[in-house]
Every structure is written in C-alpha cells, then in structure tokens.
C-alpha distance (Angstrom), angle and dihedral (degrees) to the residues before:
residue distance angle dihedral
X1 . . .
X2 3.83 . .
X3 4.09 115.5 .
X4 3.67 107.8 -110.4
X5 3.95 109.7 -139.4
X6 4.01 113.1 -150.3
X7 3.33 117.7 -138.9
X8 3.69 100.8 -98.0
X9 3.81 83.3 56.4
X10 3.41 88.9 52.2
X11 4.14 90.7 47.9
X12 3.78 88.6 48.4
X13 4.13 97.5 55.2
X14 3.54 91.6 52.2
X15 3.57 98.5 43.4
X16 4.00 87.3 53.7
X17 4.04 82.8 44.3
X18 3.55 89.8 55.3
X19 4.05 94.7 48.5
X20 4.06 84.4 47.0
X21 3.79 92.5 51.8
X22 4.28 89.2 47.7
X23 3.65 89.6 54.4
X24 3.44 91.6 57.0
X25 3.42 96.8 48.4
X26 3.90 101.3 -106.2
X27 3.73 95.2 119.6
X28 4.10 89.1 155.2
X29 4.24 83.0 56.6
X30 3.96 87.9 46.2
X31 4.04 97.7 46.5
X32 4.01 78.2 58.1
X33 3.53 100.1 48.2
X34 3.84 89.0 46.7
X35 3.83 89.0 53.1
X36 3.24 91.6 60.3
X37 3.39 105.3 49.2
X38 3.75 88.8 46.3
X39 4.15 84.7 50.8
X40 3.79 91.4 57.5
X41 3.67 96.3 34.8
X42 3.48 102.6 28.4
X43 4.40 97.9 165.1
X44 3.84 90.0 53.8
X45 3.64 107.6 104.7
X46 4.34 104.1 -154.3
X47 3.50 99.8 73.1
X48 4.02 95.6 47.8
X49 3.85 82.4 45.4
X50 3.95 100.5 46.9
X51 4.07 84.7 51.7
X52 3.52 99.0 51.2
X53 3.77 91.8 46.9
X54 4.15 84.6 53.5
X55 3.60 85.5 49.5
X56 4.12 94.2 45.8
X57 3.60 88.4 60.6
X58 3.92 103.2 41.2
X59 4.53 82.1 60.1
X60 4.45 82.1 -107.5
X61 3.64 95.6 143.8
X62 3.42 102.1 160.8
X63 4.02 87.9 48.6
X64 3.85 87.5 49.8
X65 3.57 98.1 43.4
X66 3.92 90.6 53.1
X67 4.16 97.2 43.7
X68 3.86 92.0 46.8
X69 3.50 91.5 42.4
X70 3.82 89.7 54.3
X71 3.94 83.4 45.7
X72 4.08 86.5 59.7
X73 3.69 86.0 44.6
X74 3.41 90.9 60.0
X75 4.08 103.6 30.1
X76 3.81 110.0 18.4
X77 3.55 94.6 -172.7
X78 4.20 93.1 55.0
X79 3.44 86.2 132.5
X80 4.19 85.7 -164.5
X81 3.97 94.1 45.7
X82 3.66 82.5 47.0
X83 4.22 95.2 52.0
X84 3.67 86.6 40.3
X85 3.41 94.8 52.8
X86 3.91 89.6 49.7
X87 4.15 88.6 53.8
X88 3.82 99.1 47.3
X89 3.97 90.8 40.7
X90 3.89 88.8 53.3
X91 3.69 97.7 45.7
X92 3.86 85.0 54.2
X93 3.79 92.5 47.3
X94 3.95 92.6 -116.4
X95 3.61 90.4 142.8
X96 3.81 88.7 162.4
X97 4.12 87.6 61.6
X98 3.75 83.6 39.9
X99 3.35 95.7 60.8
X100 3.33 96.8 36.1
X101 4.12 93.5 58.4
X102 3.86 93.2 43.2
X103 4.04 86.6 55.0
X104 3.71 98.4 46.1
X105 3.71 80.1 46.0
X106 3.81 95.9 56.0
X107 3.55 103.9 -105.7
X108 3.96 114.6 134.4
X109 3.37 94.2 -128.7
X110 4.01 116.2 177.0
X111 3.88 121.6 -122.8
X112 3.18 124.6 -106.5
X113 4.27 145.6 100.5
X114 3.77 130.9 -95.6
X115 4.01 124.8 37.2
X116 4.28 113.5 -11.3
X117 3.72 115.4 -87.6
X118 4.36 105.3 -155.0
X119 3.56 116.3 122.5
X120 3.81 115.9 -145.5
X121 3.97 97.8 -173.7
X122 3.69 129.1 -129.4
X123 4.08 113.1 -10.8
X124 3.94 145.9 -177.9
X125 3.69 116.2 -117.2
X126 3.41 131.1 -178.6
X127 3.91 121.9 -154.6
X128 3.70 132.4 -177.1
X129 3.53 126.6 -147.0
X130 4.08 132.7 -174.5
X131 3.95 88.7 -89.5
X132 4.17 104.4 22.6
X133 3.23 157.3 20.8
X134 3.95 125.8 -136.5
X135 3.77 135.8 168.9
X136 4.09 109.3 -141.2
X137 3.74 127.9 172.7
X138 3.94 119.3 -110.8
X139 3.59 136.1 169.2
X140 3.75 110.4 -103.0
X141 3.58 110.7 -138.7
X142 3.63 105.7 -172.0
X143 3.87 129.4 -4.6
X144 3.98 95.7 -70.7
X145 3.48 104.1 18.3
X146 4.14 125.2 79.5
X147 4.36 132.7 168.4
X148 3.45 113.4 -142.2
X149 3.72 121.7 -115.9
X150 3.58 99.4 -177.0
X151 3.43 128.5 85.1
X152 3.87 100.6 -126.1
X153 4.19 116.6 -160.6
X154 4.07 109.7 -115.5
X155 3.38 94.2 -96.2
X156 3.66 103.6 78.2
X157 4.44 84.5 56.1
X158 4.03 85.9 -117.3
X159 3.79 144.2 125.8
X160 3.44 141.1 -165.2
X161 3.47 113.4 -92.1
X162 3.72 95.3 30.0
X163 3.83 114.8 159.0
X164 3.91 96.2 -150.2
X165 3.97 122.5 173.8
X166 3.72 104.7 -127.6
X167 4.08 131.5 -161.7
X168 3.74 124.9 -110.4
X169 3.73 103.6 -125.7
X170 3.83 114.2 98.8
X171 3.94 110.8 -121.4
X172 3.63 109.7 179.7
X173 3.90 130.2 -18.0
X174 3.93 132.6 -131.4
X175 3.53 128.7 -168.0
X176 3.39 124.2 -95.4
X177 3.96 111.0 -161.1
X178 4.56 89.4 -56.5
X179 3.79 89.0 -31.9
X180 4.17 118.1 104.1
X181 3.70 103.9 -145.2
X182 3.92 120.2 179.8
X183 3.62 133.8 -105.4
X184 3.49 115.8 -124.5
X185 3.85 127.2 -168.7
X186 3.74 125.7 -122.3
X187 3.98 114.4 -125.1
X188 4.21 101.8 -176.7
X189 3.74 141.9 -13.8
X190 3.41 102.0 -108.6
X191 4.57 95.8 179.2
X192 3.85 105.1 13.5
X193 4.03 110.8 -149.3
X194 3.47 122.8 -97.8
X195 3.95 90.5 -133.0
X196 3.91 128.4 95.9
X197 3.59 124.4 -137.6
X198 3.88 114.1 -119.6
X199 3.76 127.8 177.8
X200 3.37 129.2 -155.4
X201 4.15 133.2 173.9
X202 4.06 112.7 -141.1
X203 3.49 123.0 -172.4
X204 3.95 132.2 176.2
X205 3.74 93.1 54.0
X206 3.70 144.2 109.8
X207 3.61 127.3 -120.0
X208 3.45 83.9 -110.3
X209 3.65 98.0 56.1
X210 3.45 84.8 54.0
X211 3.81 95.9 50.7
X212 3.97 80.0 51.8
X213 3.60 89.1 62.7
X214 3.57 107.1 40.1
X215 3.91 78.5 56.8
X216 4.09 94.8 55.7
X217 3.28 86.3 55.3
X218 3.77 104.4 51.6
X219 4.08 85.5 47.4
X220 3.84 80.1 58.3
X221 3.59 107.9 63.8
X222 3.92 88.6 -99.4
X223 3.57 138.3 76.4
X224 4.10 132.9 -135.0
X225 3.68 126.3 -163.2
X226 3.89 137.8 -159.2
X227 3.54 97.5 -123.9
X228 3.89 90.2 174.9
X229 3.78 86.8 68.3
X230 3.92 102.8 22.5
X231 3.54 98.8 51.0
X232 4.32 120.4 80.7
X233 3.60 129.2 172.0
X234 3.61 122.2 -136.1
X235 3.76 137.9 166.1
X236 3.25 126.1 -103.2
X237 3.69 103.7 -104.9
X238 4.37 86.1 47.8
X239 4.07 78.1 54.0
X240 3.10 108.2 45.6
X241 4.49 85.6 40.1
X242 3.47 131.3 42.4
X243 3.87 111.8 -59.6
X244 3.51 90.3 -160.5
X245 3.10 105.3 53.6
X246 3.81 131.4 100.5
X247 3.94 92.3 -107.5
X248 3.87 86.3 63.2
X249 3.57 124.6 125.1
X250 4.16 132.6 -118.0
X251 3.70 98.6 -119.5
X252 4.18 91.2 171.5
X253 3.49 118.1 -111.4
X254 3.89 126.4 -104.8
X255 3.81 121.3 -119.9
X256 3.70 114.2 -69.0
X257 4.00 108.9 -125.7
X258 3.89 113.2 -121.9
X259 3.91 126.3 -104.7
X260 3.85 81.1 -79.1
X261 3.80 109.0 37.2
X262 2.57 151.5 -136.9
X263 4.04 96.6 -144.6
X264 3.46 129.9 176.9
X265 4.50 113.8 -142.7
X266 3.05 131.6 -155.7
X267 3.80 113.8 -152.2
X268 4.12 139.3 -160.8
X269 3.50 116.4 -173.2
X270 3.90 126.4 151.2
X271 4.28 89.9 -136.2
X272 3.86 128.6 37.0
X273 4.06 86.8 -132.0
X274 3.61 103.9 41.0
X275 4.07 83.7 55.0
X276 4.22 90.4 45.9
X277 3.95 90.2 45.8
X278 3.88 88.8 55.3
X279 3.76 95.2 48.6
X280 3.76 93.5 49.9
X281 4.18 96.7 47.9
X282 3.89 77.2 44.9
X283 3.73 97.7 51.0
X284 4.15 86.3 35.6
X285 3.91 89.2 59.6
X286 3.97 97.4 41.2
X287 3.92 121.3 51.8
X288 3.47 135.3 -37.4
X289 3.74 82.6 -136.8
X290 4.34 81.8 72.5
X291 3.56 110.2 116.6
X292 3.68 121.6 177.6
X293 4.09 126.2 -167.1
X294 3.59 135.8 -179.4
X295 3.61 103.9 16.6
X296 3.97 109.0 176.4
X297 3.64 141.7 122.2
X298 3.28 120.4 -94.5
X299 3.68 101.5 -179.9
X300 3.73 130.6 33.1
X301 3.77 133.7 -146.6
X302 3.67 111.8 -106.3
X303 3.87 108.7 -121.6
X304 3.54 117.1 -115.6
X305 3.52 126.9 -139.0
C-alpha cells in the first residue's frame, strides 16, 4: 500500500525543498516552495521565517516585514522572525512595529514615536561595495541601524557618516580595547553622508604631524584618517573570525613608511576647498620639508533630494 504523507509531512518536504533550491541559488524557486508549505501548514512558523529572511537580503522589506511577521504570528518567541521583523520594520520607518519587535524580543527599548532612540556604543561594521569589502567602526544607534566613523577608501562604495541599516547576525569580531565585540554586516544605506572622500599622500612629516592633522580636521566638522596605518588586509576567513586570535593567518605585512612617511590619508570633508584650505594652514604650520601629492576626491557625496 502507498505511504500516506500528512500534511505536516507534506509542509516539512517543501520547506527542506525550498532551503535546497536557496542553496543553489534559485531563491525565486525557494520563495515558491516556502509558499507552499506555509499554504498547507499555514500556523508553522519556518517557512514564513525562511522567506522573509530571503526577502531581508534581496532589500524586500515590505515582503520581509509581512513573512516574519506571520512567523511571530505563529511563534512569538522566534527570536530571528522577531529581529527580522525589527530590521525590515526600521528600514520602512515603522518604528511602532520596530519597537514593538525589539520589546517582544527583550530589548528595553524606551517609549516614544518617530525613529528608535537606544544607543549601542562603538561597533564593527562591515560594508560591501561594487569593488571591496571593508569592516569600519560606527556608532550603532539603535539595534539595526549604525553611522560610520571610519573613513572607508572608495572601494567599499561608503562614506563617513553613512547611516547604513545593518543585519543582526554577528559575522566576525574585533577587539575592542580586551573586549571581543562582533562584526556585523551592512545591508543598505539608509541617509548617505554629506561628506566626500578625498585622498591625499603626505610625506616629510612625523606621525605626529599627522596626528595634528587628523585633529584639524575633526575640530572642523570632518574627519581624516591615516589609512597607511589604519588600514589591514585580511582574508576572508581572518574577517569573517577572530583576527587575533591564534588560528589567524600570516597575510605579510606591507612596507612600513619611514620616520617621515610616506602616508597615505584618507579624508572627509563636506567641500573640496574647505578640505584644501585646512591642509595648506596645516602644511604652513608644520615643515617646509611637507610635501603633499595627489590630492583628489575619490568619492563624492550623493546629492540629496
């Protein structure tokens, strides 16, 4: 006689046909296999879960917002429906969802209307651009939502001051001071920075000339960067790990400048003059030994509207 499969067998197949489908890369194929399962099964909480998270990363919001909330519906203490919820709510400026998810979560979140007010502190994030990947530090505003602090080079696609809307998962973690703190991983720019990127190469100065500088800049509504001794290249699995731990790779080293350079800045400024009129009272008040090359922007501001 032929097995008979219930319906929560049936639920279950095409859930696991839907995560087989995503891993090869047909995440149309798996949305429909996870439709179906949630159409037979419709108070099971995986399959509304595993499409929202599908629809998280593809920038669907109002997608993901309905499948986790379903999820939430059906399991209210999904803890991942739940943060999911929280992200797509908060890129669609439903801060009353927002909060709502982020409570029901466990996060003491304070009252109130308009965008979420909870400062994290001081965070890694990691953003990907067209041409790079980099992991800068930002302060995270809310639970999904961070402003860069670095200055990150132009190939990563980001700015300082970015307000980005970042995912939940930890991918990575850095040091801060003794404390491991994880790496999270950017998902949109949700308020790109009014500042530029500019580069510039400087050499017949001190590291403390240097210092001097980056500290003009901050007193000027911008910020600048030593990039030559900021910036480290790792692989991905030191990345995405602990780089400093003893599992970490030897990725070489670059060539240390000399006593006097030559570094490599990184620069945010709002205007391409007020940025060259603080280099040259900089370079006026240091050595006439100062030489700078190659000062240009590398990255615009995006407009806004």
């Amino acid at each position: 006689m032929p097995i008979r499969i219930g319906k929560a067998g049936k639920a279950t197949a095409l859930n696991e046909l839907g995560r087989r489908r995503d891993d090869e890369g047909d995440q149309d194929g798996a949305l429909e296999a996870y439709a179906q399962a949630s159409a037979i099964h419709p108070g099971w909480s995986v399959p509304w879960y595993n499409a929202g998270l599908i629809h998280k990363y593809r920038g669907e919001w109002a997608a993901s917002l309905q499948a986790n909330a379903r999820a939430v519906q059906c399991e209210p203490g999904d803890e991942g429906a739940l943060w999911n919820l929280g992200i797509a709510a908060t890129a669609l400026g439903d801060w009353t969802t927002a909060r709502r998810a982020w409570r029901q979560y466990g996060i003491d979140i304070p009252e109130g209307e308009g965008p979420v007010d909870y400062f994290v502190g001081l965070t890694p994030i990691r953003v990907h651009g067209d041409e790079g990947t980099e992991v800068v530090w930002a302060d995270r505003i809310d639970p999904a939502r961070a402003i860069l602090r670095n200055v990150p080079t132009p190939a990563c696609g980001h700015r300082y001051g970015d307000l980005v809307l970042h995912d939940g998962a930890p991918n990575g973690y850095r040091l801060r001071g003794e404390r491991e703190v994880a790496v999270f991983d950017a998902l949109e720019v949700i308020a790109p920075s009014a500042h530029s990127t500019y580069e510039v190469s400087v050499e017949g100065a001190t590291a403390e000339d240097i210092e001097a500088l980056v500290q003009r800049f901050k007193a000027a509504d911008g910020f600048a960067e030593n990039w030559t001794d900021s910036m480290e290249m790792l692989c991905r699995a030191c990345s995405e790990g602990r780089p400093f731990g003893e599992g970490r790779h030897n990725h070489g080293a670059d060539e240390a400048p000399g006593t006097l350079g030559p570094w490599r800045l990184g620069i945010a400024s709002r205007e391409e003059a007020g940025a060259r009129r603080i280099l040259d009272e900089w370079k006026a008040a240091t050595s006439p030994e100062v030489v700078l090359h190659d000062f240009r922007c590398v990255l615009p501001a995006t407009p806004r509207s």
